[in-house]
C-alpha positions in Angstrom: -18.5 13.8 15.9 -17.6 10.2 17.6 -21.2 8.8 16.8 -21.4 10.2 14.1 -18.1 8.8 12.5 -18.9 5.4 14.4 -22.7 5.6 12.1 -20.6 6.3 8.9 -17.8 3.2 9.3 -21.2 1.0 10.3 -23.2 2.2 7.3 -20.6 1.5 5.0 -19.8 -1.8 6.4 -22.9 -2.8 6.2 -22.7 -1.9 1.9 -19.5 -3.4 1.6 -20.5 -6.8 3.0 -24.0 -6.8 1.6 -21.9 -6.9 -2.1 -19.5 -9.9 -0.6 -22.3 -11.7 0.8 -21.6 -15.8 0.4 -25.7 -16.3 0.4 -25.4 -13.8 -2.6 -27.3 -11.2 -3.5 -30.9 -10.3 -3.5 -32.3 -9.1 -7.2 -35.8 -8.1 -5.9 -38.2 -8.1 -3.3 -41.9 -7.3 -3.8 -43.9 -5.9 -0.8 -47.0 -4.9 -3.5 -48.2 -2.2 -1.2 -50.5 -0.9 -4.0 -47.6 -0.7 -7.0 -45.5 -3.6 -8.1 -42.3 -2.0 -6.9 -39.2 -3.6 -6.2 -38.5 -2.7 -2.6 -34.4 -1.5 -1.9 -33.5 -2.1 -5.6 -34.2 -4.7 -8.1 -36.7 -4.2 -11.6 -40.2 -3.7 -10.7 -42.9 -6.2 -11.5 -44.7 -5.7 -15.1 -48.9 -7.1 -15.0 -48.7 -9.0 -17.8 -51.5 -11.6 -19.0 -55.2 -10.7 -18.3 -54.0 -7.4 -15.9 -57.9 -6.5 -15.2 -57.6 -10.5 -13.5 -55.1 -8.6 -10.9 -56.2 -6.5 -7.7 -54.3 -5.2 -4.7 -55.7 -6.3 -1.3 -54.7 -7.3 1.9 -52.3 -9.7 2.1 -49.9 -11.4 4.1 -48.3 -8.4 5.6 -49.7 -5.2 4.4 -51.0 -5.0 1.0 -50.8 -8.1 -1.5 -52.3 -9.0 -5.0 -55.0 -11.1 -6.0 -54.2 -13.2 -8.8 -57.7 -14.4 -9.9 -58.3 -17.5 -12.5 -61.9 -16.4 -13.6 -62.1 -20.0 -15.3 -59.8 -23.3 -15.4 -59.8 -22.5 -18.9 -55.9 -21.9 -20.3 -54.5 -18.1 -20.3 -57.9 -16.3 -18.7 -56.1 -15.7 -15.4 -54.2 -12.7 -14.3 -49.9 -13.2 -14.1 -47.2 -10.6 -13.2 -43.5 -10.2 -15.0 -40.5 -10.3 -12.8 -38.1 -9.2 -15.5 -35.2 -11.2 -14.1 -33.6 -13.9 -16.3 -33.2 -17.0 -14.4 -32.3 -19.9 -17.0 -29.3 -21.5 -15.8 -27.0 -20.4 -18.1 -27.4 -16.5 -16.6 -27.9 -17.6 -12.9 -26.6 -21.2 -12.0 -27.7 -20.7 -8.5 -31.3 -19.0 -8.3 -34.0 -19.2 -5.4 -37.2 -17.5 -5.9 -40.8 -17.9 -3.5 -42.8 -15.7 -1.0 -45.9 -16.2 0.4 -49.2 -17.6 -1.3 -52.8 -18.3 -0.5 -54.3 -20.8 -2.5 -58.1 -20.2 -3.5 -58.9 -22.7 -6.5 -57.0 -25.1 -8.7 -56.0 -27.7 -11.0 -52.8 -27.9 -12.3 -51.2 -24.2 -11.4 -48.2 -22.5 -11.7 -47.1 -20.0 -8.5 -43.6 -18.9 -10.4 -42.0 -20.1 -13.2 -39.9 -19.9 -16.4 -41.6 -22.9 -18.0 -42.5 -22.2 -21.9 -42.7 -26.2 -22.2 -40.4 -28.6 -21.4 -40.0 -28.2 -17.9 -38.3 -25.5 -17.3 -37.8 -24.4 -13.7 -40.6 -23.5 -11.6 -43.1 -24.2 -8.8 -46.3 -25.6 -9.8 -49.4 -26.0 -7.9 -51.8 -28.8 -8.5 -53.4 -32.0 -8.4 -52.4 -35.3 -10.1 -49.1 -33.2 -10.0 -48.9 -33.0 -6.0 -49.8 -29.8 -3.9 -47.1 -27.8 -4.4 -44.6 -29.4 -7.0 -40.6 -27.8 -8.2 -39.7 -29.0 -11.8 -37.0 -28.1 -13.9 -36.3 -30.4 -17.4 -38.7 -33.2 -15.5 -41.8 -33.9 -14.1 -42.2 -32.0 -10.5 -41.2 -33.2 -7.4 -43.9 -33.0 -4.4 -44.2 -31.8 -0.7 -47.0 -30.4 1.3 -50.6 -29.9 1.3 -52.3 -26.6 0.0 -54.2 -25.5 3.1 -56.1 -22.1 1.4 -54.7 -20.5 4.2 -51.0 -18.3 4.2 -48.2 -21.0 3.1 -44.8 -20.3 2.5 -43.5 -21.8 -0.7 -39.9 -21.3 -1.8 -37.5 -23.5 -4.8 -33.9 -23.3 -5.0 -32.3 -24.3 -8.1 -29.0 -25.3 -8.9 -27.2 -26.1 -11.8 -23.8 -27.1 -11.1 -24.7 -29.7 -8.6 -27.8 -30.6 -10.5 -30.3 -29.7 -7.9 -33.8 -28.4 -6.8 -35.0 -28.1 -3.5 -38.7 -27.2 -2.6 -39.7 -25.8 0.6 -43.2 -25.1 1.8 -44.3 -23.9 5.5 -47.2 -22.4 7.2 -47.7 -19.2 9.5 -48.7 -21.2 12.6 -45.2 -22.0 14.5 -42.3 -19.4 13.3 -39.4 -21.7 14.5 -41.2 -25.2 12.4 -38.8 -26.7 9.8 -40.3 -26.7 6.4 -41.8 -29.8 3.8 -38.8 -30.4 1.8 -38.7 -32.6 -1.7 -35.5 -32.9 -3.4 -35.2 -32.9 -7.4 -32.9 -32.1 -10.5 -31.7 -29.2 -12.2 -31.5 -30.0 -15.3 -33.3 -28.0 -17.7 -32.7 -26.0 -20.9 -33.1 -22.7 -21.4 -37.0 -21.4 -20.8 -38.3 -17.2 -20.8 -36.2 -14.6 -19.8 -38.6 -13.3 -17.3 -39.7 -15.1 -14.2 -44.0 -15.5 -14.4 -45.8 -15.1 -11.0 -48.9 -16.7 -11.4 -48.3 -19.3 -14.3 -46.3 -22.1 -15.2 -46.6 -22.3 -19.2 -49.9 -21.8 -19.4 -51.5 -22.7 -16.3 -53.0 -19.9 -14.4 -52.9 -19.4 -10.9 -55.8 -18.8 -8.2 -54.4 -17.0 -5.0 -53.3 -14.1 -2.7 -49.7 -13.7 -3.2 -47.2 -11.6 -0.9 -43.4 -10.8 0.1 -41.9 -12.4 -3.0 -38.3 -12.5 -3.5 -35.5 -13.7 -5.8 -31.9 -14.2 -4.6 -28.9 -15.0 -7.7 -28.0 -18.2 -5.7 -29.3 -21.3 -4.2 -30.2 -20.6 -0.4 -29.6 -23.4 2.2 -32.3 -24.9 4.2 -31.0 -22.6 7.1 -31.4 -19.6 5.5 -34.8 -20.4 3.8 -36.2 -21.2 7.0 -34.9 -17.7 8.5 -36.4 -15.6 5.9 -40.0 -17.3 7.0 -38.9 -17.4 10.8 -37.7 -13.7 10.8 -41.0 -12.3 9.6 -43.1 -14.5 11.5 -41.0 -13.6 14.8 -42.1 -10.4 17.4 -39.1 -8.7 15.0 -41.4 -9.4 12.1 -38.3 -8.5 9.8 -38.3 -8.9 6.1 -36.7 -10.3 3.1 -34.6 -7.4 2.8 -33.6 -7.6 6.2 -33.1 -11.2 6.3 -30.6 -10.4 3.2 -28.3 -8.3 5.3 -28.4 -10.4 8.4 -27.2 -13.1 6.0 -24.2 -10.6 4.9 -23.3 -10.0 8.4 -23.1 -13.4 9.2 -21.0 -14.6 5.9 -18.4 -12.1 6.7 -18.4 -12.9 10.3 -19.5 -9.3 11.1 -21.3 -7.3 13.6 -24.0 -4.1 12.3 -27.2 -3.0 12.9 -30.2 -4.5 11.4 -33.9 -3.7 11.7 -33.4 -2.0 15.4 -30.9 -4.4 16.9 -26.9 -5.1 16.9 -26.4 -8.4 15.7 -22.8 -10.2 16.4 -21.4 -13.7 15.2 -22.7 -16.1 17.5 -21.8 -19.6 18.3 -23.6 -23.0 20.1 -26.7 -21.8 19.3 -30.0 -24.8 19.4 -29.4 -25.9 15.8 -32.6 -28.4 16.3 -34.4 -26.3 13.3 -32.8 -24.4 10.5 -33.1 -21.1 10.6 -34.6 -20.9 14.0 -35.2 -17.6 15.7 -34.2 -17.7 19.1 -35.9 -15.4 21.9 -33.0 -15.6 24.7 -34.7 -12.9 27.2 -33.8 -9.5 28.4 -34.5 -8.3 24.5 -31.4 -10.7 23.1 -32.6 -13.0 19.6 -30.6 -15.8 18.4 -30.8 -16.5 14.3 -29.4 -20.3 13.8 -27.7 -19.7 10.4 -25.8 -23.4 10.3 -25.6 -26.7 10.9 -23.1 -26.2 13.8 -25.1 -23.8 15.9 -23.4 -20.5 14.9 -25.6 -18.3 13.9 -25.8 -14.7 15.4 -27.2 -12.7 18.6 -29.1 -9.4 18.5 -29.6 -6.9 21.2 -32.3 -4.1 20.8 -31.5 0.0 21.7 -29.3 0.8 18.1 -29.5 4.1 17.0 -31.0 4.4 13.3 -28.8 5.0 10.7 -29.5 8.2 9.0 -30.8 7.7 5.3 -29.3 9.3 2.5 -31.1 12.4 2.2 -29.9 12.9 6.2 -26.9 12.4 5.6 -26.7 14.9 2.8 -27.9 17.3 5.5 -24.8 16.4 8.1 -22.3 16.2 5.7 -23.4 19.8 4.1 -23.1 20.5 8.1 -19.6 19.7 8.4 -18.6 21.3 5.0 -20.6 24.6 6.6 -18.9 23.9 10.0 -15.3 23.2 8.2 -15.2 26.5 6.2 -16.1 28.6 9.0 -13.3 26.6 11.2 -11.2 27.8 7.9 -11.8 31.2 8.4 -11.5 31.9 11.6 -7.9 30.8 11.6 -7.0 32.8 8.6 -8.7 36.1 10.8 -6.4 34.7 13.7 -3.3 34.4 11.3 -3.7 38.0 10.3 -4.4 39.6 14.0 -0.9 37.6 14.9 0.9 38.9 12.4 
């Protein structure tokens, strides 16, 4: 009854913090193993322009989609929906990316809520730079499109007039990512997010784990999403989100097989570093300062809903019979 009461406090820590979460909140995470679900909450994806241009294959981790640009032609490539509204009026803060492999291209889009103008985006292309963030002016530019796996991730923010682009590679999980700097200063563009277009500029590529997050990440915790799945934990988006909750609220939980605690003087040399620390310990470097927080493997799993369903109608079973065995005693005594 201990463990299972100390599972129960845990579990709905765990909720209560993911809701408080400084880092905010994530809308939706797309792991397109074969369906264009939103995995742990969040709309699912809609295949909007050209859907016979869009295939499932492998990707970066499991299954992923082949956005495919038959032509360089405008609108004859394949694009994908993400029915959240990120214009800056509804989300000041936003940060949306994943992972992309470039085949072909000109001037692309990856994701975007450009209808003209500018609106914010990531764009992918030539006299526009490799990988490019825009939003109300022409893109600023970091990296080089290898047409192998590259993390590419923008951050936008509106109240301090900001954009931040990052884009890394798979080789070395603990490298700091390209970053280019821009405004945030845009007016108000579609009330969807497109994957695979900005205005009408189709995309060419593999694309895999994408997420969006309702605020503007830091560099630390941009890096960790990247670090976490490239890592031995090989732990995802979604995970990354609650090991950002825990650390916000300066909280310890379980989280994808370990028990993570705040942690402090950790190698702050790159943001959002993974640390292996031996004996099955990991460091995540979640600030400039070095605190971050430790995990330690051997957690028990926390039972889904469904189980506990089954233990709580358990107890209720156990709790009546407890019930009426008393009343029977009551009645012998008297």
């Amino acid at each position: 009854m201990r463990n299972l009461t100390t599972l129960f406090l845990a579990a709905a820590a765990a909720a209560f913090i993911a809701n408080s979460s400084q880092a905010g909140t994530l809308l939706a995470y797309y792991e397109f193993e074969d369906n264009y679900d939103s995995t742990g909450g969040g709309p699912a994806a809609i295949p909007m322009q050209n859907p016979d241009e869009l295939s499932f294959t492998s990707g970066f981790r499991g299954q992923g989609v082949d956005i495919n640009d038959p032509s360089a032609a405008n609108n004859t490539g394949g694009s994908i929906d993400i029915p959240i509204d990120a214009n800056p009026g509804v989300l000041p803060g936003v940060t949306f990316g994943g992972w992309l492999k470039v085949d072909t291209f000109e001037f692309d889009g990856f994701m975007a809520i450009d209808n003209g103008g500018w609106d914010r985006g990531i764009t992918v292309g030539q006299d526009r730079g490799p990988f490019g963030i825009a939003s109300g002016g022409g893109p600023a530019t970091t990296g080089e499109i290898t047409h192998e796996w590259q993390y590419v991730v923008g951050t936008f923010n509106d109240e301090e007039d900001r954009t931040v682009l990052y884009v890394g590679d798979a080789s070395a999980a603990n490298q700091t990512t390209e970053t280019a700097e821009g405004i945030d200063n845009t007016g108000s563009g579609l009330t969807v997010i497109e994957l695979g277009r900005y205005d009408n500029q189709d995309l060419d590529a593999l694309v895999d784990d994408i997420f969006v997050w309702d605020s503007e990440l830091n560099a630390h915790e941009v890096n960790a999403i990247r670090n976490l799945r490239l890592s031995s934990l090989d732990l995802s988006p979604r995970d990354a989100a609650e090991l950002f909750a825990l650390h916000d609220a300066s909280a310890s939980g379980p989280v994808g097989g370990l028990s993570w605690s705040p942690a402090s003087g950790l190698d702050a040399t790159n943001p959002g570093a993974v640390l292996e620390l031996g004996g099955g310990e990991f460091g995540l470097v979640l600030a400039d300062d070095g605190s971050g927080l430790v995990g330690l493997g051997g957690v028990p799993a926390v039972p889904t809903v469904s189980e506990w369903g089954l233990i709580i109608m358990a107890l209720l079973i156990l709790t009546a019979g407890t019930v009426v065995i008393c009343r029977k005693r009551r009645t012998v005594s008297a």
